[in-house]
MARMIKOL-949120 format. One record per residue (C-alpha): residue number from 1; x, y, z. Coordinates in steps of 0.1 Angstrom, whole numbers, always signed. Example, Ala and Ser with C-alpha at 12.3 -4.5 7.8 and 13.67 -1.06 7.14 Angstrom:
REM residues 2
vonu_c1_c2_c3
1_+123_-45_+78
2_+137_-11_+71
//
This chain:
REM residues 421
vonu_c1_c2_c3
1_+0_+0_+0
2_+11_+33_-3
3_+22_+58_+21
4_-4_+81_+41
5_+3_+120_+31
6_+1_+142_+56
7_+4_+182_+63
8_+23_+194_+94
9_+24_+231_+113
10_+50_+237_+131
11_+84_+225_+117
12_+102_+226_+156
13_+117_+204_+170
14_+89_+177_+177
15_+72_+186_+143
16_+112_+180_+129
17_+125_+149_+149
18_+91_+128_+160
19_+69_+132_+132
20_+90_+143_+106
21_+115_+119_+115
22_+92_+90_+115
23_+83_+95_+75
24_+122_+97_+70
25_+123_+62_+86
26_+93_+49_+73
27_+87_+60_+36
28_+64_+35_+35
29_+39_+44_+57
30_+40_+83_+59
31_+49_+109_+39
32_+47_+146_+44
33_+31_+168_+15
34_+32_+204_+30
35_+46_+220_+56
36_+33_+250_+77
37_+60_+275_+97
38_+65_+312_+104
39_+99_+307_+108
40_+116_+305_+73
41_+144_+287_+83
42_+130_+261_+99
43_+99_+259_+72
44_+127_+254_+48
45_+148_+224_+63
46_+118_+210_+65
47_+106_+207_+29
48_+142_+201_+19
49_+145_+171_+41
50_+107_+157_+32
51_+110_+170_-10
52_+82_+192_-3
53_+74_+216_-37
54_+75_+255_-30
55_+39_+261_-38
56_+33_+237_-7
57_+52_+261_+16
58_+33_+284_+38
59_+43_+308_+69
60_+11_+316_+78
61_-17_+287_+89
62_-44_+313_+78
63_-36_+311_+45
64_-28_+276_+40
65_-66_+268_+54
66_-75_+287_+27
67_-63_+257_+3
68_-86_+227_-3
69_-67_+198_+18
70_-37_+191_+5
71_-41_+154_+22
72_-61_+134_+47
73_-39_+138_+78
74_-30_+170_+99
75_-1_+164_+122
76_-1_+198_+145
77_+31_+204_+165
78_+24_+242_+170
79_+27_+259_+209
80_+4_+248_+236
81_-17_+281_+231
82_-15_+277_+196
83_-31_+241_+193
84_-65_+252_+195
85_-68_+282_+170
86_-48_+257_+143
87_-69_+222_+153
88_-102_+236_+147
89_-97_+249_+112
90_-77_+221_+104
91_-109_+201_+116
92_-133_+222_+98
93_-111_+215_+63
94_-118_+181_+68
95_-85_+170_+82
96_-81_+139_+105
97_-56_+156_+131
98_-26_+144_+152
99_-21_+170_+179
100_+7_+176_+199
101_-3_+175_+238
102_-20_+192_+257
103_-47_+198_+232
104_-52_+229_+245
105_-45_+257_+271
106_-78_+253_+284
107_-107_+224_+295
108_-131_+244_+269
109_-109_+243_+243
110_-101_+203_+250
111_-138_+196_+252
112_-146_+220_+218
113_-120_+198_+200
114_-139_+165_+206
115_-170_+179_+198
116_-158_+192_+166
117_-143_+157_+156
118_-174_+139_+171
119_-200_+160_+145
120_-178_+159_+118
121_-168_+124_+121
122_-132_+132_+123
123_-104_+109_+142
124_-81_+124_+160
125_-46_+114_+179
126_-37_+132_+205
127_-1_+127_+214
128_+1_+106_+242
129_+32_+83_+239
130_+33_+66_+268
131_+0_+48_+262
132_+18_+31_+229
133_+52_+23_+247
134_+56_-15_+260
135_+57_-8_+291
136_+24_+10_+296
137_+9_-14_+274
138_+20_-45_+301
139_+8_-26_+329
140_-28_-20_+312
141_-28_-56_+301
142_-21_-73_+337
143_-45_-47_+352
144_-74_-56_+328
145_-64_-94_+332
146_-74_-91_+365
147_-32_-96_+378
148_-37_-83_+412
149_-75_-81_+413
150_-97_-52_+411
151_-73_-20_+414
152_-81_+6_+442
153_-49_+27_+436
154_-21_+45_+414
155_+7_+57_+427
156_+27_+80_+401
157_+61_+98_+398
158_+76_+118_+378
159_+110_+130_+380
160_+122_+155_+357
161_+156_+164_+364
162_+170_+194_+372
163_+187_+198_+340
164_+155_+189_+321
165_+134_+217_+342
166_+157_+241_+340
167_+166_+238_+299
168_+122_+236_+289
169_+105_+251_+322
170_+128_+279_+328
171_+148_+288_+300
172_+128_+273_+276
173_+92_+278_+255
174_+76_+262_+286
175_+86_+286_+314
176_+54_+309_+313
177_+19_+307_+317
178_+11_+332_+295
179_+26_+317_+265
180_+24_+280_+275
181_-2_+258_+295
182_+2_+254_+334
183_+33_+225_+344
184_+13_+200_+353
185_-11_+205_+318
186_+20_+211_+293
187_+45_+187_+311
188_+21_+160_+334
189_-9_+153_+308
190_+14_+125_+304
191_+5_+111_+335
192_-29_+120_+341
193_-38_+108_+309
194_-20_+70_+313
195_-41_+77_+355
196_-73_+80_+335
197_-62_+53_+311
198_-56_+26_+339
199_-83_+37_+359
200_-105_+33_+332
201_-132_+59_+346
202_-143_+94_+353
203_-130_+117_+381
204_-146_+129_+409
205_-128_+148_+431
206_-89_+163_+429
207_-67_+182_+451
208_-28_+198_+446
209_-4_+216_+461
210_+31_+225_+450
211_+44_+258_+438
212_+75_+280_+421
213_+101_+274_+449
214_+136_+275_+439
215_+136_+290_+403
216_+129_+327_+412
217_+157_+355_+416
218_+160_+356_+454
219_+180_+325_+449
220_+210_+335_+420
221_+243_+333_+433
222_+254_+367_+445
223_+266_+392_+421
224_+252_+368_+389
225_+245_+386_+356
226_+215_+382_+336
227_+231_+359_+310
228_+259_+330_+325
229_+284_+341_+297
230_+286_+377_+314
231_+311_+373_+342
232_+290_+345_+365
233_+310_+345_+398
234_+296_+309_+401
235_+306_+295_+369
236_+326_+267_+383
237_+294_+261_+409
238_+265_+263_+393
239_+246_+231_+378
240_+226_+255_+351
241_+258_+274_+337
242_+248_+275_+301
243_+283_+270_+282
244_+289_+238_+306
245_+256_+224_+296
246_+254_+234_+256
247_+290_+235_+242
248_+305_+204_+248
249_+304_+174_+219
250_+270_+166_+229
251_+248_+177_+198
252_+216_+156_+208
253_+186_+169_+222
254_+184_+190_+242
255_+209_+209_+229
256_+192_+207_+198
257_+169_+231_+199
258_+194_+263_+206
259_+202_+265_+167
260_+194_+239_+135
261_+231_+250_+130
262_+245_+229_+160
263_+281_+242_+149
264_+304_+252_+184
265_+301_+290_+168
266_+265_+287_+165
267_+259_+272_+198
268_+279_+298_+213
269_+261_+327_+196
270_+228_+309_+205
271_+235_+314_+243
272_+248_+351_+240
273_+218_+360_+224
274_+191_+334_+233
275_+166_+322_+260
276_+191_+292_+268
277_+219_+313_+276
278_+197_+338_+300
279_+206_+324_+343
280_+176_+306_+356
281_+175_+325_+385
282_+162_+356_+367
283_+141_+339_+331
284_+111_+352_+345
285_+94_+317_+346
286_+61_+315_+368
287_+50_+278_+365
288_+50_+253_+393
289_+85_+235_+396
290_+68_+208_+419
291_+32_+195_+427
292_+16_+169_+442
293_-19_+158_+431
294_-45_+137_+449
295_-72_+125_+430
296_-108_+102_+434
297_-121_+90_+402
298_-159_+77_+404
299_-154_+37_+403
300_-133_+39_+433
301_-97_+40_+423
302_-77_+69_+440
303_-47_+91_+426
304_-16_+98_+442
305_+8_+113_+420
306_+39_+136_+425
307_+62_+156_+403
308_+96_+179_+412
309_+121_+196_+391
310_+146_+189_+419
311_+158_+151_+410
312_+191_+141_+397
313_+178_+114_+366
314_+155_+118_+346
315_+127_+88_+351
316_+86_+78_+360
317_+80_+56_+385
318_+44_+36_+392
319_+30_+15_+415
320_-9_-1_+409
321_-24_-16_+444
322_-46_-39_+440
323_-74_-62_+459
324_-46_-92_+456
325_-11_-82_+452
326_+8_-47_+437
327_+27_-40_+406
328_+53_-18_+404
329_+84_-10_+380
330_+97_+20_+359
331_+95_+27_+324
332_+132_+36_+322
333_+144_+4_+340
334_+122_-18_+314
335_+110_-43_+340
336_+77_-48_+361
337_+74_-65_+393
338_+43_-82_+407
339_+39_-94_+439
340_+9_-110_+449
341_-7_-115_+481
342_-14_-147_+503
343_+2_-174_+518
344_+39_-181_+511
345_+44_-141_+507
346_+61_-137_+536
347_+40_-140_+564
348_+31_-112_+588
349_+67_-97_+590
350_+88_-119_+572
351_+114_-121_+542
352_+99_-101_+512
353_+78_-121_+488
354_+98_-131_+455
355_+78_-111_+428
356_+73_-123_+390
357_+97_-100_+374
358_+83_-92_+338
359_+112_-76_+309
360_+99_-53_+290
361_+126_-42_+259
362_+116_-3_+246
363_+108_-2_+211
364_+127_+21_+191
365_+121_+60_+189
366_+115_+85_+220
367_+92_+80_+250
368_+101_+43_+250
369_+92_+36_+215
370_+60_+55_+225
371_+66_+81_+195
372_+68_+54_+171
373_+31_+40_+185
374_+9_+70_+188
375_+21_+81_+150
376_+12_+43_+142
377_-18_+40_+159
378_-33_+66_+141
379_-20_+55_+106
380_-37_+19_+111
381_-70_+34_+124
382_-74_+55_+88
383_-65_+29_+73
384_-86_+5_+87
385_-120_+30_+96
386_-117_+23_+128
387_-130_+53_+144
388_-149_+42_+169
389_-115_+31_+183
390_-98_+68_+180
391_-133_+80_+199
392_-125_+61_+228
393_-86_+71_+232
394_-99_+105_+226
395_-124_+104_+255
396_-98_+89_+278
397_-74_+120_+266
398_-98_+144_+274
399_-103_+125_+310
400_-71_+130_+314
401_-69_+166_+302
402_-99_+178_+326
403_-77_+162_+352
404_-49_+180_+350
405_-66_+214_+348
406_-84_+202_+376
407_-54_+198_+396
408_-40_+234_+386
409_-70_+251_+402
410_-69_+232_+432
411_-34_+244_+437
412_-41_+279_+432
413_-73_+279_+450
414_-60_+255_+477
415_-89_+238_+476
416_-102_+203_+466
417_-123_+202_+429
418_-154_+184_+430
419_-158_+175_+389
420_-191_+189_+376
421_-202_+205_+402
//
């Protein structure tokens, strides 16, 4: 058969190395037609790497909505705040739609973009990895199998990494609520949506707490300058110095995004002049750098889930308790534990129980092989009709979604949500 075409807007880094990246592996299953970027540069790497014709160039997504559709898939890798105002048209053209999370800056604008797929009988992917990585999958599987009986919890982790906090939710597009969605929308709908996803219902009730703690100018070294390559006092000290982190022989992300010229020179111009050379003590970021979420969904199965800028590695962590044992693993470690309950586990205070110990071998691609998946899972559902199948993964992203804005105002408001009330 031959390949899908497809249209993307925004030519950045995910729009460039996920989805573009995927038809450069895969010739034979996607293939990009047009391309859609303000920025010239990037707009024009893009169509050069993907043969894309001129006339199939546009800087503006008003006037490429003006064309007929140029092919049946939309893949959308715009800003958060942008995902809304370039989904709907896209929607209204005709165009099935992969959208880059979150969906939207808003609950509204999540629930408008179902509705507009629902009455126009429309499928779209929202970009939820981690639901088409191995590991997820496993843990899904053994829970709906019935592994350690009916589940009455989640217990979630994320760890960011202060490295990985600093370069996206400080320095980088992410830092801001007024240009991006709130940290646990644009960075945890991740995790609420794989919550929603296991506990396979609606939520009920949800309460947070965390806050902007460390990232904030109160805290720079004494006497730091506004940029690290100014004269820092604490060059040799500080774990966020810019040159230490983006001009060494490491050219993968995330030093990728500083230039699509990852030459030393230009590197070095792009933190004299850019957001990732700027001291992360004085960006101006206002989002949460750690929260904690509790959360009641409707069919019983509670929510505790925490996440914190302040963590050496990089990695998730779950555990699923259950009527008649637990599982527990993480992602990054590729393995899942389950230990059941009864006799033989131990007794009242004895030896720990010998758990079945499950590998599970990531998948090529990023998120665990979870990039490759979501792009997939899409492709196979237009190819097969199957959208009753897209409906339900977009209800569950919605869930999921709602959750997570639900979370953001009971942090502000210090107060617990009830949903639909």
């Amino acid at each position: 058969m031959p390949p899908i075409d497809a249209v993307l807007i925004g030519a950045g880094q995910r729009g460039r190395d996920a989805f573009g990246a995927f038809a450069k592996r895969h010739p034979d299953e996607l293939r990009f037609v047009a391309v859609v970027d303000k920025d010239e540069s990037k707009r024009k790497k893009f169509a050069q790497d993907h043969g894309i014709s001129n006339e199939n160039c546009f800087s503006d997504s008003a006037e490429f909505f003006q064309h007929p559709p140029l092919a049946p898939i939309c893949f959308n890798a715009t800003m958060d705040r942008e995902h809304l105002p370039t989904a709907l048209p896209a929607l209204e053209k005709g165009y099935h739609l992969f959208l880059e999370k979150p969906m939207a800056d808003t609950p509204d604008g999540c629930v408008k973009i179902r509705e507009e797929a629902n009455r126009r009988n429309l499928m779209v992917q929202i970009c939820h990895p981690l639901r088409f990585n191995r590991f997820y999958k496993k843990i899904k599987e053994l829970i709906d199998n019935g592994a350690v009986g009916r589940v009455i919890g989640l217990i979630m982790c994320e760890n960011v990494a202060y490295w990985h906090y600093a370069h996206s939710y400080v320095r980088g597009n992410w830092g801001r609520i007024e240009t991006a969605a709130p940290f646990i929308v644009s960075k945890c709908c991740h995790d609420m949506d794989i919550a929603a996803w296991l506990a396979d219902g609606t939520v009920e009730h949800v309460a947070s707490t965390g806050g902007l703690s460390f990232f904030i100018p109160e805290n720079a070294p004494a006497g730091a300058p506004d940029r690290c390559v100014n004269g820092c006092p604490a060059e040799m000290t500080c774990p966020y110095f810019a040159p230490a982190l983006y001009l060494t022989d490491y050219i993968e992300w995330p030093v990728t995004p500083l230039s699509l010229d990852l030459s030393l020179e230009s590197r070095r111009r792009a933190i004299e002049t850019g957001p990732y050379g700027r001291c992360v003590f004085k960006c101006g970021n206002n989002i949460a750098d750690h929260q904690v979420v509790i959360a009641g969904f409707k069919n019983g199965v509670a929510l505790n889930f925490s996440v914190f800028a302040h963590t050496f590695h990089p990695y998730r962590s779950i555990r699923v308790l259950g009527t008649e044992g637990e599982i527990a693993g993480h992602p990054e470690k590729a393995d899942i534990k389950i230990f059941r309950f009864g006799q033989g586990a131990g007794g009242w205070f004895g030896d720990s129980p010998q758990p079945e110990t499950i590998a599970v071998e990531a998948e090529e691609g990023a998120h665990g092989g979870g990039d490759t998946g979501v792009i997939r899972n899409l492709l196979d559902c237009y190819r097969r009709g199957d959208y009753q199948a897209m409906k339900r993964s977009l209800d569950v992203a919605v869930e999921g979604h709602l959750l997570a804005f639900a979370a953001e105002s009971a942090r502000l408001e210090k107060r617990t949500i009830i949903m639909n009330a």
